[in-house]
FIVO-506042 format. One record per atom (N, C-alpha, C, O): atom name; x, y, z; residue in three letters; residue number from 1. Coordinates in pm, 1 decimal. Example, Ala and Ser with C-alpha at 12.3 -4.5 7.8 and 13.67 -1.06 7.14 Angstrom:
<node><a>N</a><xx>1319.0</xx><yy>-569.0</yy><zz>780.0</zz><r>ALA</r><k>1</k></node>
<node><a>CA</a><xx>1230.0</xx><yy>-450.0</yy><zz>780.0</zz><r>ALA</r><k>1</k></node>
<node><a>C</a><xx>1320.0</xx><yy>-330.0</yy><zz>780.0</zz><r>ALA</r><k>1</k></node>
<node><a>O</a><xx>1423.6</xx><yy>-331.9</yy><zz>846.5</zz><r>ALA</r><k>1</k></node>
<node><a>N</a><xx>1285.0</xx><yy>-225.0</yy><zz>708.0</zz><r>SER</r><k>2</k></node>
<node><a>CA</a><xx>1367.0</xx><yy>-106.0</yy><zz>714.0</zz><r>SER</r><k>2</k></node>
<node><a>C</a><xx>1290.0</xx><yy>3.0</yy><zz>787.0</zz><r>SER</r><k>2</k></node>
<node><a>O</a><xx>1340.9</xx><yy>113.8</yy><zz>803.9</zz><r>SER</r><k>2</k></node>
//
This chain:
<node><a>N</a><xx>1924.2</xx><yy>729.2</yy><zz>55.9</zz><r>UNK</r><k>1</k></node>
<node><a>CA</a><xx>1842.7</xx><yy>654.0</yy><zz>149.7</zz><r>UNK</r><k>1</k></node>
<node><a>C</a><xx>1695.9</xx><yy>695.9</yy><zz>140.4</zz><r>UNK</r><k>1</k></node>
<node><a>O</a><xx>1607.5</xx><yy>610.3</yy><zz>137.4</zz><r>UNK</r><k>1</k></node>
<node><a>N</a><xx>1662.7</xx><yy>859.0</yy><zz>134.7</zz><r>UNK</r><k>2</k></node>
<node><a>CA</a><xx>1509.1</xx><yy>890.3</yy><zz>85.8</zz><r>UNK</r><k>2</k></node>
<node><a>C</a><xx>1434.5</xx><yy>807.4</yy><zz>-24.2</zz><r>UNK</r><k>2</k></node>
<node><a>O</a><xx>1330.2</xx><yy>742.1</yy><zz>-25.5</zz><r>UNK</r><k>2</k></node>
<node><a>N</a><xx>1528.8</xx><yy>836.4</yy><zz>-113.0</zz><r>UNK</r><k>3</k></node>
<node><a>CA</a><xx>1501.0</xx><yy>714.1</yy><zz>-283.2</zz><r>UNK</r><k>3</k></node>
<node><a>C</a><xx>1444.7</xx><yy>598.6</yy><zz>-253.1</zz><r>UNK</r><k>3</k></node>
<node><a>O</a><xx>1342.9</xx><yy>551.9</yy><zz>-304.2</zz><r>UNK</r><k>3</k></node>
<node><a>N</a><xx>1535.0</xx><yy>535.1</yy><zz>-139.4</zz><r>UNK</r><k>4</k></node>
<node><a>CA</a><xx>1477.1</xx><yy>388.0</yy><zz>-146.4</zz><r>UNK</r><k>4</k></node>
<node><a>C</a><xx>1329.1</xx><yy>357.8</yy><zz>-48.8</zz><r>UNK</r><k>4</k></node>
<node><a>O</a><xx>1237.8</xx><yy>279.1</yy><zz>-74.0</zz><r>UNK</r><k>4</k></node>
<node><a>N</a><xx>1344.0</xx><yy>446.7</yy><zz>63.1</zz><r>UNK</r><k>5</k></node>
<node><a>CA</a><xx>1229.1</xx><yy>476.9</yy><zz>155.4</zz><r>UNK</r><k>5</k></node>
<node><a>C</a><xx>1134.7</xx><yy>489.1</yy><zz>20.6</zz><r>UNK</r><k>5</k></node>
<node><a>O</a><xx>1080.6</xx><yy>386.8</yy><zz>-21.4</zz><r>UNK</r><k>5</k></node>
<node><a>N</a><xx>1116.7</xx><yy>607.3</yy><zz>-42.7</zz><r>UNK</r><k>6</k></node>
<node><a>CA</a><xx>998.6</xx><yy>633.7</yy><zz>-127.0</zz><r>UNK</r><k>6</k></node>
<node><a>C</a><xx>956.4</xx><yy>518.0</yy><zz>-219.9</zz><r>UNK</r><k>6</k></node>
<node><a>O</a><xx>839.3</xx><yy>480.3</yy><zz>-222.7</zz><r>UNK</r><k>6</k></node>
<node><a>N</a><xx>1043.8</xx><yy>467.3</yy><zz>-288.8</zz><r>UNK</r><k>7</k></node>
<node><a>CA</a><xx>1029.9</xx><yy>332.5</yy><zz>-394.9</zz><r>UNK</r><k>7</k></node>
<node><a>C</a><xx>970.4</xx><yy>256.4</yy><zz>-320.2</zz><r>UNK</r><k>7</k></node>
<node><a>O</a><xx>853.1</xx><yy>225.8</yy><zz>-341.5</zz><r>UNK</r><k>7</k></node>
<node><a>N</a><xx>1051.7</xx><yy>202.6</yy><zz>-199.4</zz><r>UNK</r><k>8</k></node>
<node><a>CA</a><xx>978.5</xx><yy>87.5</yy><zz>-119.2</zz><r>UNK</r><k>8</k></node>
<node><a>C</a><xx>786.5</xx><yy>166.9</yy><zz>-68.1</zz><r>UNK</r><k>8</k></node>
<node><a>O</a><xx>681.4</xx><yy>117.4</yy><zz>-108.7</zz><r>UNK</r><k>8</k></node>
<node><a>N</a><xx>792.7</xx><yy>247.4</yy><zz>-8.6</zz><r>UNK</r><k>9</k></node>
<node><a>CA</a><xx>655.5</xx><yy>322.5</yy><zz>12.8</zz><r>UNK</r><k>9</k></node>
<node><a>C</a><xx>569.4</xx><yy>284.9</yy><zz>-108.4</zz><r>UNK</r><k>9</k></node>
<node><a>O</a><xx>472.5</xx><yy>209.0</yy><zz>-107.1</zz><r>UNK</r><k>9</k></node>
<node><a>N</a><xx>620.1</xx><yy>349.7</yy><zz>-212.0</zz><r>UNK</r><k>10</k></node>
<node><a>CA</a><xx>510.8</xx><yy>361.7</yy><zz>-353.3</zz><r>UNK</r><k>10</k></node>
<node><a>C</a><xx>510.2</xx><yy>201.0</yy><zz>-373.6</zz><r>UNK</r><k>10</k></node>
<node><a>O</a><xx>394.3</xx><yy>159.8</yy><zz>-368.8</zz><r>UNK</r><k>10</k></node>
<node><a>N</a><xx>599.6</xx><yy>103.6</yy><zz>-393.5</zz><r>UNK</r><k>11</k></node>
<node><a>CA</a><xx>568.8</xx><yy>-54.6</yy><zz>-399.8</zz><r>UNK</r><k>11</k></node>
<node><a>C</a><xx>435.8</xx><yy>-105.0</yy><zz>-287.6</zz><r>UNK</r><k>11</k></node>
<node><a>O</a><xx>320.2</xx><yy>-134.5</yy><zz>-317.8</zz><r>UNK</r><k>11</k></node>
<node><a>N</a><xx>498.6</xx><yy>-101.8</yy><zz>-155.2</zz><r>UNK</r><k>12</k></node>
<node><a>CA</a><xx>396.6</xx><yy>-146.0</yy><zz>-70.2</zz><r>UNK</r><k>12</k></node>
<node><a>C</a><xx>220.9</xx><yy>-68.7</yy><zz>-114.6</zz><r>UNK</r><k>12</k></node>
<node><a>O</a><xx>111.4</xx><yy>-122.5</yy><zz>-98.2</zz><r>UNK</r><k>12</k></node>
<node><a>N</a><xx>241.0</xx><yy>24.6</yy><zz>-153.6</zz><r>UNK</r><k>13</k></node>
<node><a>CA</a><xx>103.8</xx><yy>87.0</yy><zz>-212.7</zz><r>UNK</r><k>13</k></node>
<node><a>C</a><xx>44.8</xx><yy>12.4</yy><zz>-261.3</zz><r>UNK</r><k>13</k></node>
<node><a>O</a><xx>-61.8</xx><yy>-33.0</yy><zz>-219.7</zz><r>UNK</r><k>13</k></node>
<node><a>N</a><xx>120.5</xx><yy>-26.6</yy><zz>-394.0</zz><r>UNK</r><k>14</k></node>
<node><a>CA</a><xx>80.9</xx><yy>-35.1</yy><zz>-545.1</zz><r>UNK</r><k>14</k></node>
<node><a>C</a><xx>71.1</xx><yy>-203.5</yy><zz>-531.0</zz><r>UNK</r><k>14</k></node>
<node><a>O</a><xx>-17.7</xx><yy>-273.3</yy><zz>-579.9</zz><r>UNK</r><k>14</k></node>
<node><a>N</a><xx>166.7</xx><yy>-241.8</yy><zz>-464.5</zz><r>UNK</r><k>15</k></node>
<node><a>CA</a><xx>123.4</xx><yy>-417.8</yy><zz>-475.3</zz><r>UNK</r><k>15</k></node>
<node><a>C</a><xx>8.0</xx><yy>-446.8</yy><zz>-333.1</zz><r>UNK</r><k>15</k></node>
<node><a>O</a><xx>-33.3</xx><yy>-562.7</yy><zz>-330.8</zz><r>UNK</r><k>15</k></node>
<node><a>N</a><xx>-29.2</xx><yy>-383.2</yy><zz>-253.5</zz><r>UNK</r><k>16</k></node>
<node><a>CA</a><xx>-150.4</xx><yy>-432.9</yy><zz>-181.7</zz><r>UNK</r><k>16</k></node>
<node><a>C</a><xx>-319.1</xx><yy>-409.0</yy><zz>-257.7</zz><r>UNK</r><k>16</k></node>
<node><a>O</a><xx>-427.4</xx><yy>-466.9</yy><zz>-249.4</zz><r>UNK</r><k>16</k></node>
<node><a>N</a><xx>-253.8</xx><yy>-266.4</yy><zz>-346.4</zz><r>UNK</r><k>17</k></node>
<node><a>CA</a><xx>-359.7</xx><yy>-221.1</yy><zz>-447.0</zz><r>UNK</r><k>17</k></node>
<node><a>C</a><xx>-385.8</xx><yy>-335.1</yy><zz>-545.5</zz><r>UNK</r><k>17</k></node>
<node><a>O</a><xx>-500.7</xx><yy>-355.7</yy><zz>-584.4</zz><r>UNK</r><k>17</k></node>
<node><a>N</a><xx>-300.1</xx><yy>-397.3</yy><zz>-580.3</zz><r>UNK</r><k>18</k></node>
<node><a>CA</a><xx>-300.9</xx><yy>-515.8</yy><zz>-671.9</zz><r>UNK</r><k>18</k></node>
<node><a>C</a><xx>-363.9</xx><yy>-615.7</yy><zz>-642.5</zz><r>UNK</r><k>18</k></node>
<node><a>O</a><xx>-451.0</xx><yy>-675.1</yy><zz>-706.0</zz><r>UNK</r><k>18</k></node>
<node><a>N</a><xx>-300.0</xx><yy>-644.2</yy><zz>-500.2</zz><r>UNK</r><k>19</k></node>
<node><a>CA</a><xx>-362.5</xx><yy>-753.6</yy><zz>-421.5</zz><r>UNK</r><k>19</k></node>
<node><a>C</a><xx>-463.9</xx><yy>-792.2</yy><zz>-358.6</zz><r>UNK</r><k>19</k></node>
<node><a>O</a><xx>-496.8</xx><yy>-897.9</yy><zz>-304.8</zz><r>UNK</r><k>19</k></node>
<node><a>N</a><xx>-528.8</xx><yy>-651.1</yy><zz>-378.1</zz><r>UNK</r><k>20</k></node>
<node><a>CA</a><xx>-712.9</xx><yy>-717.7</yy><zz>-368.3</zz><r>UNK</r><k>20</k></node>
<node><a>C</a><xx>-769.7</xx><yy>-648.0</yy><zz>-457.5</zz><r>UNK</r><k>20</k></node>
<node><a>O</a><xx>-850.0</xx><yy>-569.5</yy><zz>-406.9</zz><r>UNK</r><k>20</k></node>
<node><a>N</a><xx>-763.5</xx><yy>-641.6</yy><zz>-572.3</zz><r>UNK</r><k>21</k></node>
<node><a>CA</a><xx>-825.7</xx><yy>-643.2</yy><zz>-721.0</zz><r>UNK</r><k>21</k></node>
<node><a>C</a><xx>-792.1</xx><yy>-799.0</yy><zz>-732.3</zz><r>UNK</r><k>21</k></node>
<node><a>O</a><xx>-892.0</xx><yy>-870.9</yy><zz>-730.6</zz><r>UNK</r><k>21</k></node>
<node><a>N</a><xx>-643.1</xx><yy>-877.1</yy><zz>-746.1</zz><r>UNK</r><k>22</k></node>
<node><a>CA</a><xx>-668.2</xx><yy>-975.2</yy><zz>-808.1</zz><r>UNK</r><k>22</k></node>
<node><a>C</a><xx>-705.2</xx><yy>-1074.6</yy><zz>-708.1</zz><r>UNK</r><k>22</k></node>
<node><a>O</a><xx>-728.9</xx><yy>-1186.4</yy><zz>-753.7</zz><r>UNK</r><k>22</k></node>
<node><a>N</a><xx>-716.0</xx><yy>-1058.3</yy><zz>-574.7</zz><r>UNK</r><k>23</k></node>
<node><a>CA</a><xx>-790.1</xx><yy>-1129.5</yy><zz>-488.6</zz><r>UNK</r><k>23</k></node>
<node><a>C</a><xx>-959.9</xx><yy>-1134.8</yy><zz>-490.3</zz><r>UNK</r><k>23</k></node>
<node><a>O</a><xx>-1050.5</xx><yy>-1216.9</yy><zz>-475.3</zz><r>UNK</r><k>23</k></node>
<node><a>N</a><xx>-939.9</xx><yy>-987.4</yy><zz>-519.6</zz><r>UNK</r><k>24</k></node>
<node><a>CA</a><xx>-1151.7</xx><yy>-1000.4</yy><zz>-549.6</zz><r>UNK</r><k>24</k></node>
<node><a>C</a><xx>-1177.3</xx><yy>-1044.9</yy><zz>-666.3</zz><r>UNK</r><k>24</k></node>
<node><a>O</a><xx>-1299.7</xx><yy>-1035.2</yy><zz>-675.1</zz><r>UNK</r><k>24</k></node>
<node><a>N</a><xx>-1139.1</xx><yy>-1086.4</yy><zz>-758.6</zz><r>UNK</r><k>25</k></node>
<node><a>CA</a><xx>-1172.2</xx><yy>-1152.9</yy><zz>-894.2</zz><r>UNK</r><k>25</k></node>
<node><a>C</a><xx>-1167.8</xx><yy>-1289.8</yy><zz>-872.2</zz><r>UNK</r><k>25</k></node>
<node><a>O</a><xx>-1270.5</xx><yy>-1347.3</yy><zz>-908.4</zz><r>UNK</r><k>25</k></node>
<node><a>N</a><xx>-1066.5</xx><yy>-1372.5</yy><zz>-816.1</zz><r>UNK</r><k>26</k></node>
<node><a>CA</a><xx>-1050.7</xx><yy>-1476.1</yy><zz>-783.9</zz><r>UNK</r><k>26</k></node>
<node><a>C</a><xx>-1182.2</xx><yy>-1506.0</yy><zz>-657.4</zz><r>UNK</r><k>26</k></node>
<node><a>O</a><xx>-1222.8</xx><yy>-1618.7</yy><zz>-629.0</zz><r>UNK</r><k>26</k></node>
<node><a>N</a><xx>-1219.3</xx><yy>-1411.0</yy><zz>-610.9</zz><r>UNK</r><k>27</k></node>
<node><a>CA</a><xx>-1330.7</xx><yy>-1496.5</yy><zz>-507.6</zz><r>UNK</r><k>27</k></node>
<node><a>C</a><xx>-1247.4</xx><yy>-1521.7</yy><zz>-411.5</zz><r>UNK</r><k>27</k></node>
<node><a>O</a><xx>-1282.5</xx><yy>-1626.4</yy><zz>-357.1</zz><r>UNK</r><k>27</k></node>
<node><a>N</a><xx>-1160.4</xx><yy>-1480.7</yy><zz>-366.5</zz><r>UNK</r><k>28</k></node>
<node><a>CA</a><xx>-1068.1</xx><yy>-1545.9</yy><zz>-258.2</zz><r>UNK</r><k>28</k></node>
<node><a>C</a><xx>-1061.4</xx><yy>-1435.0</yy><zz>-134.5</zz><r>UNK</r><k>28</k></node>
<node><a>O</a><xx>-966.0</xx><yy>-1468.2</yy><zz>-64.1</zz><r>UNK</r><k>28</k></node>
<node><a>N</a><xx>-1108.3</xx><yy>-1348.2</yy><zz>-95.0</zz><r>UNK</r><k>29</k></node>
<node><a>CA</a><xx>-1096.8</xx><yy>-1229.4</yy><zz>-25.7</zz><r>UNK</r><k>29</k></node>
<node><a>C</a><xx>-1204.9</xx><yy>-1184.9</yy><zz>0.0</zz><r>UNK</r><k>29</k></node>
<node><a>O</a><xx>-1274.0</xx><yy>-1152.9</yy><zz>-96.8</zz><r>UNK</r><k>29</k></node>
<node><a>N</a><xx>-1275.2</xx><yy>-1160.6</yy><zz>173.1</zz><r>UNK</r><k>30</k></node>
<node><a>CA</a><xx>-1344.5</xx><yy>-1114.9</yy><zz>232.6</zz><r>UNK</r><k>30</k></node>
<node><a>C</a><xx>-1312.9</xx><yy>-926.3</yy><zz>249.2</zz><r>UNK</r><k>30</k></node>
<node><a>O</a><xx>-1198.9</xx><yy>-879.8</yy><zz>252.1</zz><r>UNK</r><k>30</k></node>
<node><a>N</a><xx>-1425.1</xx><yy>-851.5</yy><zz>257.1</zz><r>UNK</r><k>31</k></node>
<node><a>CA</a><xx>-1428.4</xx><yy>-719.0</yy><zz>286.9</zz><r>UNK</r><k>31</k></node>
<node><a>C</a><xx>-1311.8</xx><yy>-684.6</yy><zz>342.9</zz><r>UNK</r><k>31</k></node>
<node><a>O</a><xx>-1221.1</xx><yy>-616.6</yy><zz>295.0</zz><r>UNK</r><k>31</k></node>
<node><a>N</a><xx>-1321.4</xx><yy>-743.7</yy><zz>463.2</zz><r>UNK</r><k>32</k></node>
<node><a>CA</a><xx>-1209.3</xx><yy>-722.9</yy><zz>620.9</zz><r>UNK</r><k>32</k></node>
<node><a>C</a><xx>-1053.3</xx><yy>-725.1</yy><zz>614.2</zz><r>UNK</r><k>32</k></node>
<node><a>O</a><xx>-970.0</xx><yy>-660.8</yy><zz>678.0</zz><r>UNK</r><k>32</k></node>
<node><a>N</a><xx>-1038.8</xx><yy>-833.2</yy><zz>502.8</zz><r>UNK</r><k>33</k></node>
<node><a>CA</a><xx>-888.0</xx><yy>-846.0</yy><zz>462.2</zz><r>UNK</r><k>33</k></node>
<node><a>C</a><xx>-858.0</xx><yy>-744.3</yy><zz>348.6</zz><r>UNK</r><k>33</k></node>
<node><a>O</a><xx>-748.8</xx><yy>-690.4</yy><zz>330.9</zz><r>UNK</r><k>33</k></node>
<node><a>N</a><xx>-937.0</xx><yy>-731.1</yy><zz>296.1</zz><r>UNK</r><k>34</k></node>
<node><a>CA</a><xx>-955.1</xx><yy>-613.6</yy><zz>157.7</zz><r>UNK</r><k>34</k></node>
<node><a>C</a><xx>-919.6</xx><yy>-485.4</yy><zz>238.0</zz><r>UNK</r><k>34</k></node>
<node><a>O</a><xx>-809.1</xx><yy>-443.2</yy><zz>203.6</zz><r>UNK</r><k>34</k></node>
<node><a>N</a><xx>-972.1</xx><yy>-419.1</yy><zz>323.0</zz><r>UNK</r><k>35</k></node>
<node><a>CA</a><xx>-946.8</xx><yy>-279.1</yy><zz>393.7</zz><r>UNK</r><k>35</k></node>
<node><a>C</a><xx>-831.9</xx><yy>-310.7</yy><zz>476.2</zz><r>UNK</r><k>35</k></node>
<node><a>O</a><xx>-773.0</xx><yy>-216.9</yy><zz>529.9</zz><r>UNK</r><k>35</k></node>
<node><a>N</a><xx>-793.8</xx><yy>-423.1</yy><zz>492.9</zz><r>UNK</r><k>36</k></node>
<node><a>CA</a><xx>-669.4</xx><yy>-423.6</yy><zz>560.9</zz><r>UNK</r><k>36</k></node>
<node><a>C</a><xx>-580.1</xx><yy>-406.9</yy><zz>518.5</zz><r>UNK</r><k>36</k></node>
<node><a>O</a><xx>-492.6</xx><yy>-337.6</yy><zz>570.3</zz><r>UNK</r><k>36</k></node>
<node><a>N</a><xx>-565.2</xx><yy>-500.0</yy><zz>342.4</zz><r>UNK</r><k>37</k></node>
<node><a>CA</a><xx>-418.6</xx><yy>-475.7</yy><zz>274.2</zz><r>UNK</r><k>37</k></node>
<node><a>C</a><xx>-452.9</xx><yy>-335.6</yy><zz>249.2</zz><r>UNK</r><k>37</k></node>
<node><a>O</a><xx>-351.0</xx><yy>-266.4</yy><zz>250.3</zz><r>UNK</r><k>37</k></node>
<node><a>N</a><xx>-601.7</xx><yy>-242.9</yy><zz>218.5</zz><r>UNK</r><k>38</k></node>
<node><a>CA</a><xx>-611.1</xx><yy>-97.1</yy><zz>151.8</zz><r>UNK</r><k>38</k></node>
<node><a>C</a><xx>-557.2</xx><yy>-3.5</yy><zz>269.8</zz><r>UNK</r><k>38</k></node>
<node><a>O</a><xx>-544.4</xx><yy>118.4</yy><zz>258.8</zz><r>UNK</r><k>38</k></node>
<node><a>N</a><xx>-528.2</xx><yy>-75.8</yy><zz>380.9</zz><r>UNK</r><k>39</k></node>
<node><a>CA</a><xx>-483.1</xx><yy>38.7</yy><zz>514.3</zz><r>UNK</r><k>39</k></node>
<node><a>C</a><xx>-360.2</xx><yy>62.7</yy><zz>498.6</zz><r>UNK</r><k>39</k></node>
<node><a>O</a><xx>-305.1</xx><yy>169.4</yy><zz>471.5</zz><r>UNK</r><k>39</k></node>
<node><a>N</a><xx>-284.4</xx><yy>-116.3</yy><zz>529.5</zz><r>UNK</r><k>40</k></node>
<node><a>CA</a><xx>-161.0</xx><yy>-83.0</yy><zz>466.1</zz><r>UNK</r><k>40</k></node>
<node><a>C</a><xx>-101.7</xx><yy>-33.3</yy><zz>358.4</zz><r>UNK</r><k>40</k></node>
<node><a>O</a><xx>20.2</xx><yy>-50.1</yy><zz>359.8</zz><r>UNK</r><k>40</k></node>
<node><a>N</a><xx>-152.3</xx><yy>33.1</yy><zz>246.6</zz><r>UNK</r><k>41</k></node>
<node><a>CA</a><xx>-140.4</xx><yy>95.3</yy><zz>119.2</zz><r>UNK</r><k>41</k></node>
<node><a>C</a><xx>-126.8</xx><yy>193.0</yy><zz>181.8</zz><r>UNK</r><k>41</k></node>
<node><a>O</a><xx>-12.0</xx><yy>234.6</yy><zz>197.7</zz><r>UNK</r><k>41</k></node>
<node><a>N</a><xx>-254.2</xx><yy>274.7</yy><zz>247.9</zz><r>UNK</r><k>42</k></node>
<node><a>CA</a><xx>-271.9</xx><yy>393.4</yy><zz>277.7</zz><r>UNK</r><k>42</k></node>
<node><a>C</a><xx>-132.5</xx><yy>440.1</yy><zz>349.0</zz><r>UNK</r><k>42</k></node>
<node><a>O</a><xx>-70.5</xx><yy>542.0</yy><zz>318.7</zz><r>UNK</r><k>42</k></node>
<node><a>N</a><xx>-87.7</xx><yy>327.3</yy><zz>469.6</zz><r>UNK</r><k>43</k></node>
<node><a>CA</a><xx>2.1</xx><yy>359.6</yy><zz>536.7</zz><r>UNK</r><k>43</k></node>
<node><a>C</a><xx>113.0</xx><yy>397.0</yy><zz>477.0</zz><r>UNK</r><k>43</k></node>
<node><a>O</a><xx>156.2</xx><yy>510.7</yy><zz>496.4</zz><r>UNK</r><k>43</k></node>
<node><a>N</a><xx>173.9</xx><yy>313.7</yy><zz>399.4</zz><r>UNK</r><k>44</k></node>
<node><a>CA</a><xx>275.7</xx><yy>314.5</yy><zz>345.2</zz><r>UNK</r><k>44</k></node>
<node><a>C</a><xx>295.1</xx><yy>457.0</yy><zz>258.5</zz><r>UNK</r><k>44</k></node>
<node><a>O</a><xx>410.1</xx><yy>497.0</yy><zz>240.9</zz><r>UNK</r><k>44</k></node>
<node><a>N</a><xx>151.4</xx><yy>553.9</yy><zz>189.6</zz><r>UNK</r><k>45</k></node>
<node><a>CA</a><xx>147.6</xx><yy>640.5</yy><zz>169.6</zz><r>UNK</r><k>45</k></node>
<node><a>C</a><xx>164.4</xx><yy>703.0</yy><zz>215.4</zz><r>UNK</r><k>45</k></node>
<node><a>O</a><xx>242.5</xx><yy>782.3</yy><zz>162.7</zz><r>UNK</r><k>45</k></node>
<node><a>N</a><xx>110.2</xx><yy>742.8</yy><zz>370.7</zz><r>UNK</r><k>46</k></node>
<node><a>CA</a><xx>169.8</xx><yy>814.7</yy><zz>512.0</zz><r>UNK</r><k>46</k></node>
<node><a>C</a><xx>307.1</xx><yy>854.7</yy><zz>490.7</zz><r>UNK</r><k>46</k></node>
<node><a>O</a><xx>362.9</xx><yy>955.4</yy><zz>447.1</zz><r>UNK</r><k>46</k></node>
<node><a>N</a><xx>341.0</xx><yy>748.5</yy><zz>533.6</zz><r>UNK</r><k>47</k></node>
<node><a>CA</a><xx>461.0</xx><yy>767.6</yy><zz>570.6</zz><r>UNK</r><k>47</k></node>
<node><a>C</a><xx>527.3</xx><yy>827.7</yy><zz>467.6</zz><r>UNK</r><k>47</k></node>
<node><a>O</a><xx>550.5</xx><yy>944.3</yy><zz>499.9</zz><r>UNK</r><k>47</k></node>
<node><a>N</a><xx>586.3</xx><yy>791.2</yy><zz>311.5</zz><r>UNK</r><k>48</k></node>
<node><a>CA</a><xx>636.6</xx><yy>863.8</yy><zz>217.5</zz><r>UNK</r><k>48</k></node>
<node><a>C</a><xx>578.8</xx><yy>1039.4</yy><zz>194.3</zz><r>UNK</r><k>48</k></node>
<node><a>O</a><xx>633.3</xx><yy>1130.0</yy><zz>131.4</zz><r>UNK</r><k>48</k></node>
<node><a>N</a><xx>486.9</xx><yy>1039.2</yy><zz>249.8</zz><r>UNK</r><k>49</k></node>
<node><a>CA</a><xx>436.9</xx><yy>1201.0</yy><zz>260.2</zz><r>UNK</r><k>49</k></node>
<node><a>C</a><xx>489.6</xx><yy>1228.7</yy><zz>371.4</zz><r>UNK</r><k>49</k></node>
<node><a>O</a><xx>547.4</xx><yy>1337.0</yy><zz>362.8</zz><r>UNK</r><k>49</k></node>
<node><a>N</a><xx>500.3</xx><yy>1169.2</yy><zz>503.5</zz><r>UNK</r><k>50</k></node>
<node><a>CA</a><xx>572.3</xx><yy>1251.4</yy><zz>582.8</zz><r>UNK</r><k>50</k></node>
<node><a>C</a><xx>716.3</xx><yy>1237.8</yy><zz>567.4</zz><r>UNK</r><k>50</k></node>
<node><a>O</a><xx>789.5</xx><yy>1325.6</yy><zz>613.0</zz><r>UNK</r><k>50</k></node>
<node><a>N</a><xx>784.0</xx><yy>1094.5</yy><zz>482.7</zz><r>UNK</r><k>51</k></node>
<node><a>CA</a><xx>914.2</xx><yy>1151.4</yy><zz>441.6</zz><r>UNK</r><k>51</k></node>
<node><a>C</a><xx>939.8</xx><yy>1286.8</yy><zz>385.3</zz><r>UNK</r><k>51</k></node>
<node><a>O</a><xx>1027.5</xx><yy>1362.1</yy><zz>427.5</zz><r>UNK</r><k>51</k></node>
<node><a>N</a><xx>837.0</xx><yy>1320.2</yy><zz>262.0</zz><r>UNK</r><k>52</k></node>
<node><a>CA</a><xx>859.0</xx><yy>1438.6</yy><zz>189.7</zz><r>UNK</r><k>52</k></node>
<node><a>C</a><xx>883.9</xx><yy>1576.1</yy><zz>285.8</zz><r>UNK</r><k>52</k></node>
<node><a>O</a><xx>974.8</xx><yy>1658.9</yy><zz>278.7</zz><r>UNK</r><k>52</k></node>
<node><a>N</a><xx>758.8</xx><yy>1568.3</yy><zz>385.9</zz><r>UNK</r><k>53</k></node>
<node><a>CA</a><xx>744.6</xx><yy>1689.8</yy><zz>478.0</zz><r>UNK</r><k>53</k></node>
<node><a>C</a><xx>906.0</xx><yy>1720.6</yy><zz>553.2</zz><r>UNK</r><k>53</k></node>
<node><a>O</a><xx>964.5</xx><yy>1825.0</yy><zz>581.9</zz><r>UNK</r><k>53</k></node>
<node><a>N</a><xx>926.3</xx><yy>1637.2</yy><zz>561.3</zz><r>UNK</r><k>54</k></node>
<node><a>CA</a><xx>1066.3</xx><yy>1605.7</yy><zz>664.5</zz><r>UNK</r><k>54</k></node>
<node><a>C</a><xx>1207.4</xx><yy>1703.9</yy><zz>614.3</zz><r>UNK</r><k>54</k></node>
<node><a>O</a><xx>1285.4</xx><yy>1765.1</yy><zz>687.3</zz><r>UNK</r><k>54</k></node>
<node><a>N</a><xx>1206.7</xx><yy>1693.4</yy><zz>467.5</zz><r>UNK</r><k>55</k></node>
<node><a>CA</a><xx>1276.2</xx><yy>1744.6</yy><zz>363.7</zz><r>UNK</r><k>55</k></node>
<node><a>C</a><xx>1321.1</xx><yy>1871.0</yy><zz>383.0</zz><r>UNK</r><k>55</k></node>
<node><a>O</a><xx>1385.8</xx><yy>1927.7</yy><zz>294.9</zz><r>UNK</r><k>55</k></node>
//
């Protein structure tokens, strides 16, 4: 069950990271929505670090 917590964590990262690189190329994405999907990245990092701590 940790495994999948962490996979899913490192995904939500890595595809919001995605998602405004290929949103800012396209011209389609303001600042505001940009730090928002980068929060939820961050978050999702959170949390898989405090999974680890938990350990």
């Amino acid at each position: 069950m940790k495994n999948i917590l962490n996979t899913i964590c490192s995904a939500i990262a890595l595809g919001t990271g995605v998602a405004v690189i290929v949103l800012n190329i396209l011209n389609s994405l303001n600042i505001k929505e940009a730090i928002i999907l980068l929060a939820i990245g961050v978050a999702a990092l959170g949390l898989k670090g405090l999974d680890r701590v938990r350990e």
